[in-house]
C-alpha positions, 0 to 999 in steps of 0.5 A, a space after each residue: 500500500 502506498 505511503 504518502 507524506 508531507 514534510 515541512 521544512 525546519 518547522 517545529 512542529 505543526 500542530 494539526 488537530 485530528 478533530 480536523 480530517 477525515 483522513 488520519 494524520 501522523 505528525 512526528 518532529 523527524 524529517 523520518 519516512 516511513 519507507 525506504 525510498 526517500 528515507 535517506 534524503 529526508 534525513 537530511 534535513 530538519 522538520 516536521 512530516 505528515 504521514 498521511 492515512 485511512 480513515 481507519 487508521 485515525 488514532 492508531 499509530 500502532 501497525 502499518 500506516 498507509 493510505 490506499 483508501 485516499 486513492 482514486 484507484 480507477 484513474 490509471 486501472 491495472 491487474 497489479 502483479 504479486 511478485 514473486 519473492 526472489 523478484 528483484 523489482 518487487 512488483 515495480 512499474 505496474 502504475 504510474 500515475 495517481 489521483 485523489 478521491 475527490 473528498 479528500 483532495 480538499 483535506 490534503 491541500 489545507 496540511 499542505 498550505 499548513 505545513 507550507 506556512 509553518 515552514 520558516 523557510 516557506 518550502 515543503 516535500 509532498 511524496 509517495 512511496 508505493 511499491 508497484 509504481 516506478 522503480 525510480 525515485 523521482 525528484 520534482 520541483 513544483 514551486 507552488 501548491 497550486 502548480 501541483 493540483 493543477 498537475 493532479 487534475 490535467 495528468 496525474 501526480 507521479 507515484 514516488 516522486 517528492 515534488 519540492 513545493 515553495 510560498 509565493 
């Protein structure tokens, strides 16, 4: 299942209030993924990240934390293939390009501009982390949060890229 995160750059914290989302929202003080593909970048800097989740995963920061559901999973349809374990692409380039479900578009823009205006130096990392999408990790500079939606509605985002957005 796909891991999507927001990260704030040298933000202390952000202060989201669950009460707030319908989706689930796990905010932790270390620029940490959840998964491998950007682990090492992240690491590299400071601040606060966003993992992104379920609405059943509201409050349980327990298990595994990912956000399928967020997912419009009919824009780019595909059979996804269960790879075999000695399979060195584990399942990569199956999918390529995703959208949200339109309910949660509105929720997932409100952290981004939050995280963007808690950011002392107005720069965020929107990413994803999904096993059966591109093999490559991707690097994208947006520039604006706008930029991206507009990329979301007319072509899709790309699964694991983080897009480098920054304030006007």
């Amino acid at each position: 299942m796909p891991t999507i995160e927001i990260a704030s750059i040298q933000a202390l914290k952000l202060n989201i209030n669950q009460d707030d989302f319908g989706l689930a929202v796990w905010e932790e003080h270390k620029l940490e993924s959840h998964k491998g593909l950007f682990y090492e970048f992240l690491l590299e800097n400071d601040g606060t990240i966003l993992h992104l989740g379920n609405q059943e995963m509201i409050g349980d920061m327990e298990g595994g934390f990912f956000a399928g559901q967020l997912i419009n999973w009919d824009y780019e349809p595909t059979d996804i293939i269960i790879p075999h374990l000695n399979d060195e692409l584990h399942g990569a380039n199956q999918q390529f390009q995703f959208q949200f479900l339109p309910e949660f578009k509105g929720q997932i823009s409100q952290l981004l501009n939050i995280a963007l205006k808690n950011s002392p130096i107005s720069k965020i990392y929107f990413l994803t982390d999904y096993q059966f999408g591109p093999k490559k990790a991707n690097y994208e500079r947006t520039f604006l949060i706008s930029d991206l939606w507009e990329q979301h509605d007319s072509n899709g985002l790309t699964w694991n890229t983080l897009y480098e957005l920054y304030g006007k």
